[in-house]
Legacy VTK file of the C-alpha trace (Angstrom):
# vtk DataFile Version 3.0
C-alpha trace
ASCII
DATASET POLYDATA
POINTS 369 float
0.000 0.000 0.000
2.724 2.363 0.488
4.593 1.842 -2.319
1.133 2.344 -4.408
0.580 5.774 -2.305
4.031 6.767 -3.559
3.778 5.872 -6.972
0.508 7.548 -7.240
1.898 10.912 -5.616
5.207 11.073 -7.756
5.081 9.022 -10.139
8.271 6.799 -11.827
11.059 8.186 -9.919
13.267 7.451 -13.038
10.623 9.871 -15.461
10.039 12.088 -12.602
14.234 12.923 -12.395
14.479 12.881 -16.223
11.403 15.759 -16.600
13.135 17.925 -13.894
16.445 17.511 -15.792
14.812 18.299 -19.036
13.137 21.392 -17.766
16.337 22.303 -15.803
18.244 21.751 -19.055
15.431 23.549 -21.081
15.404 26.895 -18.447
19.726 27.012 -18.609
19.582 26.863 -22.615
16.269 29.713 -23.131
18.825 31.644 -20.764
21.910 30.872 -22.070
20.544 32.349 -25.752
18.774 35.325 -23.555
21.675 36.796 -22.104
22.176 39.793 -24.548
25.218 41.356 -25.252
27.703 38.870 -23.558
28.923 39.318 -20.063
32.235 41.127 -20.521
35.364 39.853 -18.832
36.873 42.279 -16.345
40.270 43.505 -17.179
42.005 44.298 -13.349
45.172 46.490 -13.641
47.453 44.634 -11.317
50.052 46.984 -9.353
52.931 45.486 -7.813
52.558 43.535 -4.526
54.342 44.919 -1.218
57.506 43.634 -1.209
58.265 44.172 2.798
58.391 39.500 2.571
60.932 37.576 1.146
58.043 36.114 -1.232
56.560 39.601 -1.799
57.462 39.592 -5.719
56.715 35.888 -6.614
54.091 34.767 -8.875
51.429 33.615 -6.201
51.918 37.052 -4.512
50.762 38.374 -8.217
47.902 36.062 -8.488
46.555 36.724 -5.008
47.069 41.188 -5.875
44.872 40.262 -8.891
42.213 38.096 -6.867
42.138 41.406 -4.516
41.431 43.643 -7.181
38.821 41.559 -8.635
36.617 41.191 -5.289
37.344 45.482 -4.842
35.644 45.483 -8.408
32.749 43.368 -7.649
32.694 45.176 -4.170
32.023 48.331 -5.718
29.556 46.984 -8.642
27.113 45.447 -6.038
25.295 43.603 -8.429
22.445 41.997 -7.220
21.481 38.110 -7.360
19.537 37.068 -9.307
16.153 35.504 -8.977
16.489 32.849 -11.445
18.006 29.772 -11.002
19.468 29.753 -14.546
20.274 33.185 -13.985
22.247 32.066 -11.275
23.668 29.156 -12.622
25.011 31.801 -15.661
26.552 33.947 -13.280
28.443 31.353 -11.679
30.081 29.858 -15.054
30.992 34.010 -15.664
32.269 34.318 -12.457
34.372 30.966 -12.980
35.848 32.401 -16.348
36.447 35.753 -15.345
38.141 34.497 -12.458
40.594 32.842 -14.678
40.892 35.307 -17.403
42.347 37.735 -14.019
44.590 35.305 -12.981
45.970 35.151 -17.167
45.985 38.854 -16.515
48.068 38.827 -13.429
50.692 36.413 -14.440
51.234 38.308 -17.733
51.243 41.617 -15.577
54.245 39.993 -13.521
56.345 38.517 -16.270
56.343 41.653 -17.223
57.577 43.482 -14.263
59.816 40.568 -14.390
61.062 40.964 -17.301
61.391 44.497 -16.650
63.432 44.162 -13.704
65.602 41.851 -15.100
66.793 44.554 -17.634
66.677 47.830 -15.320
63.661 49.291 -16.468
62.531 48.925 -12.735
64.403 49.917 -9.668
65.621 47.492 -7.364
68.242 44.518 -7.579
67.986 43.062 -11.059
67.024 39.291 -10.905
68.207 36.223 -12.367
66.981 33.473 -14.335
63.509 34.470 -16.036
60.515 32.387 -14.184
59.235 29.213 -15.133
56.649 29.726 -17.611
52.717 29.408 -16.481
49.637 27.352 -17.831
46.783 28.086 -16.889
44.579 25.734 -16.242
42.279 24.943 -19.469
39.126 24.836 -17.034
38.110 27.286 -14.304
39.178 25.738 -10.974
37.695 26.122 -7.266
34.395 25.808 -6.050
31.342 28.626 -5.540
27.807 28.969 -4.100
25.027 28.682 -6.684
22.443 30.684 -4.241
25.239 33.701 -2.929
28.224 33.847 -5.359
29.461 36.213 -2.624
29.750 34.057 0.353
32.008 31.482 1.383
32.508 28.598 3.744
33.284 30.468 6.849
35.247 27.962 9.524
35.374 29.567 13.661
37.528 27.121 15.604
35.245 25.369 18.091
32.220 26.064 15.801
30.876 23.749 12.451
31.705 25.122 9.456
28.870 27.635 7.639
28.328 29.295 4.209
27.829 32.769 5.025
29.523 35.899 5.284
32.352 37.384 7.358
30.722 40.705 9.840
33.318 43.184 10.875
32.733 46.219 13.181
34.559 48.659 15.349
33.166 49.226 18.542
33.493 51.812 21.234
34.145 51.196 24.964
30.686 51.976 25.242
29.756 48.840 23.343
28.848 51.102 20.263
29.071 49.921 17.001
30.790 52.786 14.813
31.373 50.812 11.615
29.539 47.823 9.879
31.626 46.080 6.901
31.000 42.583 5.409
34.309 40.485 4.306
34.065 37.467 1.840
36.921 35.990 2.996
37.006 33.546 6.219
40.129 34.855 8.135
40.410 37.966 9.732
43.770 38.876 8.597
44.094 41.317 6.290
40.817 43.269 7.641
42.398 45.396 10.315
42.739 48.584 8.255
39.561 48.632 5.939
37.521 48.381 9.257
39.801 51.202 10.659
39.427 53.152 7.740
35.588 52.581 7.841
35.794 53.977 11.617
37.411 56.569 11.021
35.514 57.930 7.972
32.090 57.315 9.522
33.688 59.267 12.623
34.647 62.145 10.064
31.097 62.425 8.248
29.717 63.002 11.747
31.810 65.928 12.656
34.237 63.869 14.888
37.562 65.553 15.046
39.251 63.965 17.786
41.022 60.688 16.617
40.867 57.308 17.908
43.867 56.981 20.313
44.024 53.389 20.506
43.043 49.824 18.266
42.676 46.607 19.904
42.161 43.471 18.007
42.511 40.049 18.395
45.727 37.600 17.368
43.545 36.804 13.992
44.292 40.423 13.029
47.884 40.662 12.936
48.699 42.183 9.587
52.696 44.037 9.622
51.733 46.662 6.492
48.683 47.425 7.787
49.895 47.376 11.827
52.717 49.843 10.401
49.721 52.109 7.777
47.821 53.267 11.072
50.399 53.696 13.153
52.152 55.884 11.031
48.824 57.763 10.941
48.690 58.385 14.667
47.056 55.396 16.179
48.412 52.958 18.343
47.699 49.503 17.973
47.806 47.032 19.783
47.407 43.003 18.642
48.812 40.071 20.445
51.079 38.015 17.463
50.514 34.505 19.384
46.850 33.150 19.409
45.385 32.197 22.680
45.898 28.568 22.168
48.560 28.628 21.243
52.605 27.420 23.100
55.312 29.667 22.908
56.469 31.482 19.985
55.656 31.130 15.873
58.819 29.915 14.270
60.670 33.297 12.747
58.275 35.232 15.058
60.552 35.289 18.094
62.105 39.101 17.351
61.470 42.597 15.991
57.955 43.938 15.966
56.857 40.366 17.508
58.553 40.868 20.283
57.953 44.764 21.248
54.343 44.134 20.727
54.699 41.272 23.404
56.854 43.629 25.823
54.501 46.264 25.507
51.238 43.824 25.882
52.874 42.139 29.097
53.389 45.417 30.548
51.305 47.490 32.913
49.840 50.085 30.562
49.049 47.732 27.398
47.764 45.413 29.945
45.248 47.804 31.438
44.508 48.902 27.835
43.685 45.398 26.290
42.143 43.651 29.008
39.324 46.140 27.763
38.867 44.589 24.843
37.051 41.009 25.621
34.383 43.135 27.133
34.298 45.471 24.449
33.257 43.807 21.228
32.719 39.910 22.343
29.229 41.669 23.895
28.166 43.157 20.835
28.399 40.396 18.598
26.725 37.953 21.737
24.005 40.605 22.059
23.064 40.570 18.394
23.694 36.749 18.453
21.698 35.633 21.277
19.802 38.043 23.168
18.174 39.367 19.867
18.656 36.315 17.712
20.360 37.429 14.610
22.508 34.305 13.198
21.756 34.759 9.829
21.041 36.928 7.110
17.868 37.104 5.511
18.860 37.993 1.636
21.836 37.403 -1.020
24.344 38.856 -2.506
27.482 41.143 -0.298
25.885 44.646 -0.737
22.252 43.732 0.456
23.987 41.345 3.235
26.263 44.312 4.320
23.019 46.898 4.361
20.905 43.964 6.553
24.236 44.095 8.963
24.162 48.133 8.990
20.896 48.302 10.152
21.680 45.495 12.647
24.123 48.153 13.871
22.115 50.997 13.493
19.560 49.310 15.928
21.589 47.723 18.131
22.917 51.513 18.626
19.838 53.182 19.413
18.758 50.271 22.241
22.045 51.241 23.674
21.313 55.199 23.159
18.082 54.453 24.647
19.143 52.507 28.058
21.806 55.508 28.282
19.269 57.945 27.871
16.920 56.192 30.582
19.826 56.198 32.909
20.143 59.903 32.848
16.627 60.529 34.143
16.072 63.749 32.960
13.035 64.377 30.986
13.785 67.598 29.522
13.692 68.134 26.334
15.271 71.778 26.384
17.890 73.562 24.194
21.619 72.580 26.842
19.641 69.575 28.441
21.406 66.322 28.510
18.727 64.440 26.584
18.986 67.263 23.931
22.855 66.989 24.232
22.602 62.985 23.822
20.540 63.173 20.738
22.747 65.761 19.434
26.283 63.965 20.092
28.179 63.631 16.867
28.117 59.716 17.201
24.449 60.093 17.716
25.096 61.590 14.293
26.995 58.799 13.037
23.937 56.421 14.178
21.119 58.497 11.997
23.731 58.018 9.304
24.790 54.552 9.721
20.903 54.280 9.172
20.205 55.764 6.477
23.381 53.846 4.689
21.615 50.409 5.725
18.010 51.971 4.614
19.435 53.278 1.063
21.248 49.983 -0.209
18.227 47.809 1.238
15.940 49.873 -1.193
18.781 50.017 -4.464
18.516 46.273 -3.763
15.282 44.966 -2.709
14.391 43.661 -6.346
17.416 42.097 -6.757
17.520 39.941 -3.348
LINES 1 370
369 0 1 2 3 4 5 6 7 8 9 10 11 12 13 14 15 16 17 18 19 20 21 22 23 24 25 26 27 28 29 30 31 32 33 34 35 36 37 38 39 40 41 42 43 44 45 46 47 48 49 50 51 52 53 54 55 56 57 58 59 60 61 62 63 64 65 66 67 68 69 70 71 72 73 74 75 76 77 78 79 80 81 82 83 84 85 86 87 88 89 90 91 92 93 94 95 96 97 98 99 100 101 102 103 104 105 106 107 108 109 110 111 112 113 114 115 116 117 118 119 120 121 122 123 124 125 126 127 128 129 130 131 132 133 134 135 136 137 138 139 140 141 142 143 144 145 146 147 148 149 150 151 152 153 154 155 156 157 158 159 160 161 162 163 164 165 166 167 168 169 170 171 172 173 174 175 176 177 178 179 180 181 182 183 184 185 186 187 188 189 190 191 192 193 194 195 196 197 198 199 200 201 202 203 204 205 206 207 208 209 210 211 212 213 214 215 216 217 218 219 220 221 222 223 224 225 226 227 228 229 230 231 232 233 234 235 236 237 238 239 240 241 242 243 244 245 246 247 248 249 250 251 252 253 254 255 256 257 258 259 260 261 262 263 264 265 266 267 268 269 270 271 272 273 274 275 276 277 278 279 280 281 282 283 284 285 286 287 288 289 290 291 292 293 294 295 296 297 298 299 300 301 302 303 304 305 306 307 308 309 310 311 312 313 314 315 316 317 318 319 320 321 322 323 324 325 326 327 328 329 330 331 332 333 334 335 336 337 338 339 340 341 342 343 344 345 346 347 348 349 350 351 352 353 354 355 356 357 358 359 360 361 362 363 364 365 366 367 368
């Protein structure tokens, strides 16, 4: 009787796969001869990798500059996902070719600047033998989400792996979230100074002229060039080079910078500065996590995902804005008054925009999600 109850409901499981297949294979060709002119190929100007590394100038270092300047591209095109599953399917093969036309593009860029150096056209210490020459692979290689070509498989040590996105923010002592980005890649290294830079420019647009004094991240953020970038531009920072778990020393990690930024953490003052930092951000990100229940993200696609997480952290601000203005118990709402004076704070500022940000890319988007 069961089997006869499933027959009846699905029919032949053997016809029923081959009619999905057909109409799957029907919906990707009527698509396929839609798309109208062809997807064009981006062409990424590589520049020159920094060269601080022993490895700085080799052909992976190349590769990886023009990977960069791809996802910057794609960053600022914020095109939205499409609705279709052919559609999607499309997009993914173009992603898959253009992703190997820019790596063609960045290996010719550096035999190039190879070649270049090799005869004195470039400064520096002329090199040797010319590299080995590359093939590229005949086929696009790697793998990507059908649903979210933007996200990634996202791996947190003591947590299963998810496909999602990576959430930075800066936060205040005061637990207030001052910038909202959204990375595609899993580790945090190499996100330090875009999240400064976002800090300090949503600081700026609110009338904020006194500077951040002081950065605290964790060990996952240790980055040399960009450590060095915002210190030279007046801010100290201050990021532990050995992970938690971790016993004794990196190999090649035992001197220089490595080993000031350990003196300085073990000591009195960087102690009492980073001790703050564990009750600084770890609360925002558990308040938004569990208290209010936000583990995932509702649409697709990196700029509708990063406006979802601004207005996250555009509300998450104002319940804080609003327990410090109940605190204050003082109801009036006169010209010098501190609830006037809260509401008129430059960072109070910063909130309305941080707002309106989330509210204008959720509407450019909302077809498209």
């Amino acid at each position: 009787m069961q089997r006869c109850c499933e027959a009846l409901s699905t029919g032949s499981p053997a016809l029923s796969r081959e009619r999905d297949l057909r109409g799957k294979r029907v919906s990707f060709s009527s698509a396929l001869a839609a798309r109208d002119p062809e997807p064009e190929i981006a062409q990424i100007e590589v520049q020159p990798p920094p060269s601080s590394t022993k490895s700085g100038w080799g052909r992976r270092a190349w590769h990886r500059e023009g990977r960069t300047a791809l996802l910057r591209k794609r960053e600022q095109d914020a095109k939205p996902i499409a609705r279709s599953r052919a559609e999607r399917l499309l997009e993914t093969l173009h992603r898959f070719e253009e992703n190997r036309q820019v790596e063609i593009q960045a290996d010719a860029a550096y035999e190039a600047w190879h070649a270049a150096r090799r005869a004195g056209g470039v400064s520096g210490q002329r090199l040797g033998m010319p590299p080995k020459p590359f093939t590229p692979p005949a086929e696009p290689e790697g793998a990507m989400n059908k649903t979210d070509h933007d996200s990634r498989m996202m791996r947190t040590e003591g947590q299963p792996t998810v496909q999602g996105h990576n959430a930075q923010a800066a936060v205040t002592r005061g637990q207030i979230i001052v910038a909202a980005e959204i990375a595609v890649e899993g580790p945090d290294f190499g996100h330090l100074k875009p999240i400064v830079h976002a800090a300090l420019h949503e600081l700026e647009q609110a009338g904020m002229t006194q500077q951040p004094e002081t950065v605290l991240a964790d060990a996952g953020y240790w980055h040399k060039q960009q450590m060095e970038s915002i210190v030279s531009d007046g801010i100290q920072v201050l990021v532990p080079p050995d992970a938690g778990l971790r016993e004794g020393a990196r190999p090649g990690w035992e001197q220089g910078i490595y080993a000031f930024m350990r003196r300085v953490l073990a000591g009195n003052a960087g102690h009492e500065l980073y001790k703050h930092r564990k009750a600084t951000v770890e609360p925002v990100f558990a308040q938004n996590k569990f208290n209010r229940g936000f583990r995932r993200f509702q649409r697709r696609g990196r700029a509708v995902v990063r406006s979802e997480w601004r207005f996250q952290a555009a509300t998450h601000n104002l319940m804080k804005l609003h327990s410090h203005w109940l605190s204050l118990d003082q109801p009036c709402d006169a010209p010098g008054s501190v609830r006037a004076y809260v509401f008129d704070h430059p960072l109070s500022r910063a909130f309305v925009r941080l707002l309106a940000a989330a509210g204008a890319l959720s509407g450019g988007h909302l077809n498209g999600a």
